[in-house]
C-alpha positions in Angstrom: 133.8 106.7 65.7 131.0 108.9 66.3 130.9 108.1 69.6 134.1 109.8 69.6 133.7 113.0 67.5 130.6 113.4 70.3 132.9 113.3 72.8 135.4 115.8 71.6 132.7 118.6 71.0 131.6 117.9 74.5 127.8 116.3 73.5 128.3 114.1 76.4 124.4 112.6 76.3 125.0 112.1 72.5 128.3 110.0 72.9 126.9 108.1 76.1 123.5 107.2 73.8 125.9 105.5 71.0 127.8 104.4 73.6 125.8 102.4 75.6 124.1 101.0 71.8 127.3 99.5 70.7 128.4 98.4 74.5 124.8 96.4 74.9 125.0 95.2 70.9 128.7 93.7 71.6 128.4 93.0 75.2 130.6 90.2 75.6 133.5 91.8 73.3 133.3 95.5 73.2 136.5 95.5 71.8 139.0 97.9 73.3 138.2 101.8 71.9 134.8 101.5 73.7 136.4 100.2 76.8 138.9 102.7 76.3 136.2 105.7 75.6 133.9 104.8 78.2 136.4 104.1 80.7 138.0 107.5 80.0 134.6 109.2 80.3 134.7 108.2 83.9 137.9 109.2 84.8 137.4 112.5 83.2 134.1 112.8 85.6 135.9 111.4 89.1 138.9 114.2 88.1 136.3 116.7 88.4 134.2 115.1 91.4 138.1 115.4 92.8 138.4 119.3 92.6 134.7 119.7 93.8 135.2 118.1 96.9 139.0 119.8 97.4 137.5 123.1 96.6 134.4 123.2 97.9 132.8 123.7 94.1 129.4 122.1 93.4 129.6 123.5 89.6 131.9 121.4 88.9 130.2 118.3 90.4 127.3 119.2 87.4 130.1 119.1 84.8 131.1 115.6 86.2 127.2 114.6 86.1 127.3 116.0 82.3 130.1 113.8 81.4 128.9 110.1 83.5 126.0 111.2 86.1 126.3 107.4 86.9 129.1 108.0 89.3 128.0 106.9 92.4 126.3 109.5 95.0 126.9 112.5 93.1 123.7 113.5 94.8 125.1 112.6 98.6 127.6 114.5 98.0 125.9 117.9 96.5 124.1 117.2 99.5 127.1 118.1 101.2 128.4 121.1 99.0 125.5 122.9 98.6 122.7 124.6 101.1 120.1 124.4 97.8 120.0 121.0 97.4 116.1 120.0 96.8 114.1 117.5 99.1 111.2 117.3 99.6 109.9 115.6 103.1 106.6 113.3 103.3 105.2 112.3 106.0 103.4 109.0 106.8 101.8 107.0 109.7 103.2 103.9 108.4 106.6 103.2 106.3 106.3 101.3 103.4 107.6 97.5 103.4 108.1 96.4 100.4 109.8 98.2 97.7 108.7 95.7 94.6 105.7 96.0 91.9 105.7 92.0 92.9 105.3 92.2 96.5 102.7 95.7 97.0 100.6 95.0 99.7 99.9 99.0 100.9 99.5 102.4 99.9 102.6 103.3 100.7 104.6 100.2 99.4 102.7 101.7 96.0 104.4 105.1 96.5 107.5 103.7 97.0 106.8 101.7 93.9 105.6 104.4 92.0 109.5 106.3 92.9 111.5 103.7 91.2 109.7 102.0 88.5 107.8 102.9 85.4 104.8 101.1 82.9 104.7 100.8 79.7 101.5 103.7 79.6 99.8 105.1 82.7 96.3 105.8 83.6 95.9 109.6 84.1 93.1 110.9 85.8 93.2 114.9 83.5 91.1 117.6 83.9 91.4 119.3 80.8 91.4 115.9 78.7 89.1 113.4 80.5 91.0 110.4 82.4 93.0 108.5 79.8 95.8 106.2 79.0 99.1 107.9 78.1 102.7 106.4 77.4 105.2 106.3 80.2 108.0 104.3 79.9 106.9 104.1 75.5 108.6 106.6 73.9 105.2 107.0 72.2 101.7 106.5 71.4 101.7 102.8 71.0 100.1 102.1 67.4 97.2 99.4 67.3 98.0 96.2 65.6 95.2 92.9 65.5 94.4 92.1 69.2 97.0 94.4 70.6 99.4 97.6 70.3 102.9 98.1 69.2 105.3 99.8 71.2 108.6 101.6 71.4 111.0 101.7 73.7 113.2 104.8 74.6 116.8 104.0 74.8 116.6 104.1 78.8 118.7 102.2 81.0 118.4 100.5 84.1 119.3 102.2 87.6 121.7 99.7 88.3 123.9 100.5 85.7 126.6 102.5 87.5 129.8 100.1 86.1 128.0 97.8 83.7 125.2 100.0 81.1 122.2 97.4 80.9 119.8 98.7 78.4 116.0 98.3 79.2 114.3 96.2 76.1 112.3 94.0 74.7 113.5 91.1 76.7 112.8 93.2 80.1 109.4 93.3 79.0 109.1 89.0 77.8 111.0 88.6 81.6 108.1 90.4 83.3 105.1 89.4 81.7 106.7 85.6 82.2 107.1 86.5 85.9 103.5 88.0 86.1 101.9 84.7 84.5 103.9 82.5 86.9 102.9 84.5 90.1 99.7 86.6 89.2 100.8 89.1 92.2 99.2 92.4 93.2 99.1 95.7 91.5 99.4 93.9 87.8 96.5 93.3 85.6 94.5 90.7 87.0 92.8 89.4 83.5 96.2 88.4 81.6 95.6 84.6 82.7 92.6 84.3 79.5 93.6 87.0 77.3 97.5 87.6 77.0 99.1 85.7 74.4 102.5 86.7 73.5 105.3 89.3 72.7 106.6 89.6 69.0 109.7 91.1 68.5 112.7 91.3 66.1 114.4 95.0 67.4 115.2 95.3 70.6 113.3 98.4 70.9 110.1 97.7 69.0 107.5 94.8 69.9 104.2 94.1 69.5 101.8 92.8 72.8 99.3 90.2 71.5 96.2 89.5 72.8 94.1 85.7 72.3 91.2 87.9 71.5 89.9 91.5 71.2 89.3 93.4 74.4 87.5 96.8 75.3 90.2 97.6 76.7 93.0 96.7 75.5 95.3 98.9 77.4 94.5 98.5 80.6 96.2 94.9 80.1 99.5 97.1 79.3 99.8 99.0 81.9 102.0 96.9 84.2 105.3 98.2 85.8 108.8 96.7 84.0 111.0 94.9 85.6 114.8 93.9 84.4 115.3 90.7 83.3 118.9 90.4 84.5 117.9 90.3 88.0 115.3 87.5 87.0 117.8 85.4 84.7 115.5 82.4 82.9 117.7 79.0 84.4 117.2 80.6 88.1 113.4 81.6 87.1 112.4 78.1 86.8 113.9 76.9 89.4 113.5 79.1 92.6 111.7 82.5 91.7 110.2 83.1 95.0 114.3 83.9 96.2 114.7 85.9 93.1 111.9 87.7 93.9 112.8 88.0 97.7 116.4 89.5 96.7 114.6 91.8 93.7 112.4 93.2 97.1 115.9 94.1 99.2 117.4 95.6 96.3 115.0 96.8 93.6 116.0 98.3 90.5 113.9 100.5 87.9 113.9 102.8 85.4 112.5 105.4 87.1 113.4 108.7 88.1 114.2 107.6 91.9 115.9 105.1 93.5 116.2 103.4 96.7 119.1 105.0 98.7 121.1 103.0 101.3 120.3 103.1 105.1 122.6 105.1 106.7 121.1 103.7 109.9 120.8 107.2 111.9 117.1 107.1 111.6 116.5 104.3 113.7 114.3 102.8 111.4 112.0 105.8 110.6 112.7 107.2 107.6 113.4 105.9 103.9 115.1 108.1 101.3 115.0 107.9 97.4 117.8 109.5 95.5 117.8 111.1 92.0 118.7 107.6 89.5 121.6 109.0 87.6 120.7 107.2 84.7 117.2 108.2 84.3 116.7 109.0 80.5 116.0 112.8 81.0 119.3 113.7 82.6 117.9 117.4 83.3 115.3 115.7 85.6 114.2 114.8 88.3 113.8 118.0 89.4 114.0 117.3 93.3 117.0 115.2 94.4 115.9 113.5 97.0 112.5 112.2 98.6 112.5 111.2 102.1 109.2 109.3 103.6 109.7 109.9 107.8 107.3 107.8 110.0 105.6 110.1 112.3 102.6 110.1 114.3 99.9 112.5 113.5 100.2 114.9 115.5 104.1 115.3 115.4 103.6 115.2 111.5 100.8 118.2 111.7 103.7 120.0 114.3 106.2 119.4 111.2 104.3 121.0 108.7 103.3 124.0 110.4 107.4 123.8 111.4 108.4 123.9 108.0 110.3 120.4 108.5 107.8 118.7 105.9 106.2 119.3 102.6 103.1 116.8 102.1 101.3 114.4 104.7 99.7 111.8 103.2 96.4 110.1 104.8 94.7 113.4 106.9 92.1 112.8 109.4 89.4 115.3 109.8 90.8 116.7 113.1 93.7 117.4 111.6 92.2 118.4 108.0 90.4 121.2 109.6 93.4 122.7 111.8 95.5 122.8 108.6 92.5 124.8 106.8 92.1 127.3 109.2 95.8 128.0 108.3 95.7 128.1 105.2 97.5 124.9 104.1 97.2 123.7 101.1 94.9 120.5 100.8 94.4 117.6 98.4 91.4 115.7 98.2 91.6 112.4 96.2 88.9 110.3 95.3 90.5 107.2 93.8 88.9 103.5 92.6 89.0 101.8 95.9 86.5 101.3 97.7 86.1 99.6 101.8 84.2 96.8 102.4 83.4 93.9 105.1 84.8 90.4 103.8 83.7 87.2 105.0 85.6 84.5 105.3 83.6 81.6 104.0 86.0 79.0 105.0 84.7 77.6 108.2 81.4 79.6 109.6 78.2 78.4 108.5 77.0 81.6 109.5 78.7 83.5 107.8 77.9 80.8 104.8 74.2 81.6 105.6 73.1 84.7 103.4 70.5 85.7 105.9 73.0 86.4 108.4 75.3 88.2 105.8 72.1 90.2 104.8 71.6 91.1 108.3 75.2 92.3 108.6 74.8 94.4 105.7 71.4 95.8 106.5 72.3 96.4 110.2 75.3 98.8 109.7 74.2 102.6 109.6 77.1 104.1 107.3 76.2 107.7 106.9 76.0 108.3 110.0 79.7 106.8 110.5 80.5 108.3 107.4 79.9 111.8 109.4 81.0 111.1 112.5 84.7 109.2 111.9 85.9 110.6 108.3 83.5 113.4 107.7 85.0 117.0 108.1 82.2 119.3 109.4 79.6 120.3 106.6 81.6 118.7 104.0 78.6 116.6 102.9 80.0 115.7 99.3 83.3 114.1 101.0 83.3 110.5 100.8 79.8 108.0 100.0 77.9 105.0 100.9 78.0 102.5 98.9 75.5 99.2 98.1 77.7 97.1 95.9 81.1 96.3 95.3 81.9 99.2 92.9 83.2 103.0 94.1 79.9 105.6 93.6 82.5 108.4 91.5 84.8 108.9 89.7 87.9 111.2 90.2 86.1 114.4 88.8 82.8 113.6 91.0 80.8 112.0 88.3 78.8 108.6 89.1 81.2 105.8 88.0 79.9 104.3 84.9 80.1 100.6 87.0 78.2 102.1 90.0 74.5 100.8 89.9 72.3 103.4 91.1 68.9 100.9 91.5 70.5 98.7 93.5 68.3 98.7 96.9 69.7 100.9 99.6 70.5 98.8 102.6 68.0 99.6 106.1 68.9 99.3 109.4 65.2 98.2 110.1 65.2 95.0 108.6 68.6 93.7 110.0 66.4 92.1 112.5 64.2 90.1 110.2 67.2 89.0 108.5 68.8 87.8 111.9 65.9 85.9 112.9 65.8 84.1 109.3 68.9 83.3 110.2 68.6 81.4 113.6 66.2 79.6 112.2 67.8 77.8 109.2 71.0 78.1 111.8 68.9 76.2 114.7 71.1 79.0 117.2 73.1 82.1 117.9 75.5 83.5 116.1 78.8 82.5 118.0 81.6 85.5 118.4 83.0 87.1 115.1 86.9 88.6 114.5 86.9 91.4 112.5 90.5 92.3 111.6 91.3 95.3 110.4 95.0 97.8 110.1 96.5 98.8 113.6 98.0 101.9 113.5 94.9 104.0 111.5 93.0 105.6 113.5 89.9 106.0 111.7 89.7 102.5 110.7 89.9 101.4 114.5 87.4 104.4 115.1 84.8 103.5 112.4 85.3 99.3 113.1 84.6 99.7 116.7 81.1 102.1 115.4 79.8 98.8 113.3 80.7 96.5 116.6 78.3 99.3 118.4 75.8 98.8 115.8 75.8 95.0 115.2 75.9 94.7 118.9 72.6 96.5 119.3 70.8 93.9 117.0 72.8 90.9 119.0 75.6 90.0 117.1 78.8 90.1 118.6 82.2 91.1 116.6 85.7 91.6 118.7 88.0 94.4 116.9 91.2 93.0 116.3 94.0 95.0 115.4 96.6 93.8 113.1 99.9 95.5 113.0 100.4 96.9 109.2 103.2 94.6 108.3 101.4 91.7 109.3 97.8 92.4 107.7 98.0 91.2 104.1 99.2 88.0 105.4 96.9 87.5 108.0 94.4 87.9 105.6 95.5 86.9 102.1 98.0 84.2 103.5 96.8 82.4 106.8 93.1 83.8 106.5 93.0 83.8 110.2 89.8 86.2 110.5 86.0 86.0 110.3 85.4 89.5 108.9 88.1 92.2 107.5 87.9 95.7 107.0 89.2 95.5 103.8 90.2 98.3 100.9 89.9 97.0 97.6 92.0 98.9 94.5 91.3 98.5 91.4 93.5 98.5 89.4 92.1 100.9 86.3 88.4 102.2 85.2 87.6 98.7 83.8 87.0 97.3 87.4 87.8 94.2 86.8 86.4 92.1 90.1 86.9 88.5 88.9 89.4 87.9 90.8 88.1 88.5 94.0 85.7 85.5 93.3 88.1 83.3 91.1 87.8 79.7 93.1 90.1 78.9 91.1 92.7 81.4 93.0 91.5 80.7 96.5 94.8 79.1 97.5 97.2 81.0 100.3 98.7 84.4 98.9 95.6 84.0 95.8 93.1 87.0 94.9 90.1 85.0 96.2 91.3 85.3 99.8 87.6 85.3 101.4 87.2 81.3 99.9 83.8 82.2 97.9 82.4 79.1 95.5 80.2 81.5 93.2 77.0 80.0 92.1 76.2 79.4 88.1 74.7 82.5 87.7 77.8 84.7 89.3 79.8 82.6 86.9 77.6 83.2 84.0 77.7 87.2 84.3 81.6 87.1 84.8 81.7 85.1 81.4 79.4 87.3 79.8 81.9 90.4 80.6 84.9 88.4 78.8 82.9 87.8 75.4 81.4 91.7 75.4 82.8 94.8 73.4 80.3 96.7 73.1 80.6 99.5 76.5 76.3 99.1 76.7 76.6 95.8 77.3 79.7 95.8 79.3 77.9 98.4 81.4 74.8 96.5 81.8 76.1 93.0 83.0 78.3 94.9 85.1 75.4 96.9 87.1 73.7 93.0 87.2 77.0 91.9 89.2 76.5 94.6 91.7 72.9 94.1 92.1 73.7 90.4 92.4 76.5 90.8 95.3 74.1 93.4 97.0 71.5 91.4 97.3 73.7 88.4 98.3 76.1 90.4 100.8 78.6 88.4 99.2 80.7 91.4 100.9 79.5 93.6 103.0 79.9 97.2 101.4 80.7 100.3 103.1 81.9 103.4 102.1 84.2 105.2 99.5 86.3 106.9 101.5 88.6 110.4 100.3 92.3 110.5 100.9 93.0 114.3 102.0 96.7 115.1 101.3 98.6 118.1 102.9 100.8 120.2 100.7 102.8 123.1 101.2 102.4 126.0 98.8 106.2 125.6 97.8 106.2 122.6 96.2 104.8 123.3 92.8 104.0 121.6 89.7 102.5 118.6 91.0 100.1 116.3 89.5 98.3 113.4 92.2 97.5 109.6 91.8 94.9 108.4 94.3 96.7 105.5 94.3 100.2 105.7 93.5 100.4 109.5 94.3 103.4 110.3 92.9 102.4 111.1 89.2 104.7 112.5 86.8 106.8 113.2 90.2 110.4 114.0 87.7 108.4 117.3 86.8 107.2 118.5 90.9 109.6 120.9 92.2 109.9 122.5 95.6 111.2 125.7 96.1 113.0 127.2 99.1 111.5 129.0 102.2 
């Protein structure tokens, strides 16, 4: 019944909210006044969406949104009524792939990502606050319980929820943490394996997260993206998840402020769009409708901007970063937590086995000076920085990263040689020919990877670039390993840098985190399971700066550079706050205002 009074003083929200409670409380026998109220709701809403279209009135496609703003393409078709429609235009070198937090293999498969669904709290990197964790999809501060937090859930539903409302709960959550445990895939917290234990819940809307013991930080285990559990039902889970997974990629579904709009195939495969979800939980947002990413070569996109045809390029080189400054474009500089870095495959070369050799690698690359000459814009000598361990240098705000260790020994061209000499002799030979594999399609990756063939060419090792086309890379490399070296960007995932994974034998297997094939020795292993048993940051800190010194002095990989991502941004879109890795951060709030 209040459902009802709602509706007939026109508090729309209000009588969808108790709505769609009793609907997902009773969903197998709704009984036949909330069939009859919600059904009438929509006919009330496709009347109006009727008269819009007949006389050319987008006000009265708002008062159908008020009423259901799940009918479907409300947005396509204010698109068509109305001249002030908001979109704002990316532009990219590369489309993204792959449109699921289960299958993120690139930058731009995060944005994409980042669109559509939501996590439980974010990481946000704030000036005025210091970098953080803040709730997301909880509807608030989650409250700290023994070895873990309790959360709340909004009352949110699922973008897929246009005929049938599917409430996000507690049992989305229990679905994705059981798909995360069964296929440990990128871009989710890599140490649940040891330290997750459960979910406790009796409401719907409130649960506890559990961990087996305490953690320093506890949070960064909870920030993973949700995913519905009705598109991952339990009988099909355990029998063939890797399809359920396949058909989640083709047809994602969130709670996000975006979704993934159809192809209307006039593109010809170079654009994606994301629509406005019409049952994002804040019905006066997003802001912007619609986000298209077009694919466009560098040049064409720099032509675009200056055109007014696009808002933001994403991934600048310095050519272009200094033409777009002289006019006065707006540009973003992020410094995120990745950081680039040569890795071995350890699968098959006994040189490569051989830490002389990878010493002399690591000794023999010069990277300021391709630090200046590839990404470097002119005199901006506090862009980007060298690295001698496995760890980025700074943090967002410029400040050395607390896992960065400073006394690590700097790596010297002059003593490359030495170390190549060693080498041959326990080797009994030459080095044979090395693959490095690295992204096609990127310029300065092809630019800077062809610079360390100059350089380890001068000493007398021999690499051959190989391009791999962007779709192909991740499984080249994390799938069939079919390299010898890869120019490789490693993200972590939060400010606790967790690297176990990378050396995990345990997770060496095709499509595991330990794609190189490394066997770390005891004492590897015994500074990894010193960082599980500490709580104290000092400590922490400490074994953590003995890991990089360890892997420097080792060349386990072969560290490079921290590189900056500059992002374009016209002066009209407003409001906006940047990721450096999933860019697109509280992206409902942005706004982009007419020429």
């Amino acid at each position: 019944e209040p459902a009802f009074e709602a509706a007939r003083a026109a508090d729309y929200e209000t009588c969808r909210t108790q709505l769609d409670e009793y609907l997902t409380r009773y969903p197998l026998k709704p009984g036949a006044r909330a069939v009859q109220l919600r059904d009438g709701l929509i006919a009330k809403a496709e009347q109006l969406v009727t008269r819009a279209q007949a006389n050319n009135d987008p006000k009265l496609l708002d008062e159908a949104a008020k009423i259901w703003p799940r009918l479907p393409d409300l947005d396509g078709m204010r698109r068509q009524l109305q001249n002030d429609y908001p979109v704002l235009h990316c532009g990219y070198a590369t489309l993204p792939q792959n449109f699921s937090p289960l299958s993120i293999q690139s930058l731009p498969d995060r944005h994409a990502v980042s669109l559509m669904f939501e996590s439980l709290v974010q990481w946000v990197e704030d000036e005025r606050l210091g970098p953080h964790y803040s709730s997301q999809l909880a509807a608030a501060r989650p409250g700290p319980t023994a070895r873990g937090r309790h959360f709340q859930l909004p009352r949110c539903v699922w973008s897929d929820s246009d005929r049938q409302t599917r409430l996000c709960t507690a049992e989305d959550v229990q679905a994705t943490i059981d798909l995360i445990k069964r296929l440990r895939p990128p871009g989710y917290p890599p140490a649940w394996e040891n330290l997750f234990e459960e979910l406790r819940y009796d409401d719907p809307f409130k649960f506890s997260l559990q961990l087996q013991r305490d953690y320093w930080q506890p949070l960064s285990l909870m920030d993973f993206r949700i995913l519905p559990a009705h598109r991952f039902p339990a009988d099909q889970r355990a029998r063939d998840v890797r399809s359920l997974v396949e058909a989640f990629q083709q047809d994602p579904v969130g709670t996000g402020p975006y979704r993934r709009a159809a192809d209307d195939g006039e593109s010809g495969g170079t654009q994606i769009r994301f629509v406005a979800n019409p049952h994002y939980r804040r019905p006066d947002l997003p802001n912007i409708r619609e986000i298209v990413f077009h694919q466009l070569e560098p040049v064409e996109a720099v032509r675009q901007l200056q055109n007014r045809q696009l808002h933001m390029i994403f991934d600048l080189s310095r050519e272009h970063l200094a033409q777009l400054r002289l006019q006065d474009e707006r540009i973003i500089s992020l410094r995120g937590r990745s950081v680039h870095f040569l890795a071995p495959n350890y699968r098959h070369s006994p040189w490569l086995q051989n830490e002389a050799f990878r010493r002399a690698l690591a000794h023999a690359i010069d990277r300021e000076t391709i630090l200046n000459s590839v990404f470097r814009p002119q005199g901006a000598v506090a862009d980007h920085a060298t690295l001698t361990g496995p760890y980025p240098k700074y943090n967002a705000d410029g400040q050395t990263c607390w896992a960065y260790n400073p006394a690590a020994p700097a790596f010297e061209p002059n003593q490359a040689v030495g170390h190549l000499a060693q080498a041959r002799q326990q080797l009994s030979g030459d080095p044979p020919p090395l693959r490095l594999a690295f992204p096609a399609r990127h310029q300065q990756s092809e630019v800077a990877c062809q610079a360390i063939v100059d350089q380890l060419k001068a000493i007398g090792i021999t690499v051959n670039p190989t391009p791999i086309e962007p779709h192909q890379f991740h499984h080249v490399v994390t799938e069939s390993h079919a390299y010898d070296l890869v120019y490789w960007r490693h993200d972590f995932e939060d400010a606790t840098y967790t690297l176990w994974p990378l050396f995990d034998p345990s997770d060496a297997e095709s499509g595991g985190g330990n794609f190189m094939g490394f066997v770390p020795d005891e004492h590897l292993r015994s500074l990894f399971d010193e960082l599980r048993i500490h709580k104290e940051f000092r400590e922490i800190q400490a074994t953590t700066h003995e890991i990089h010194d360890f892997v420097n002095r080792s060349a386990i990989v072969i560290p490079l550079w921290q590189v900056d991502t500059y992002v374009a941004v016209r002066k009209t879109v407003r409001d906006t706050h940047f990721d450096p890795l999933d860019l697109f951060q509280n992206v409902e709030t942005w706004s982009v205002e007419a020429d």
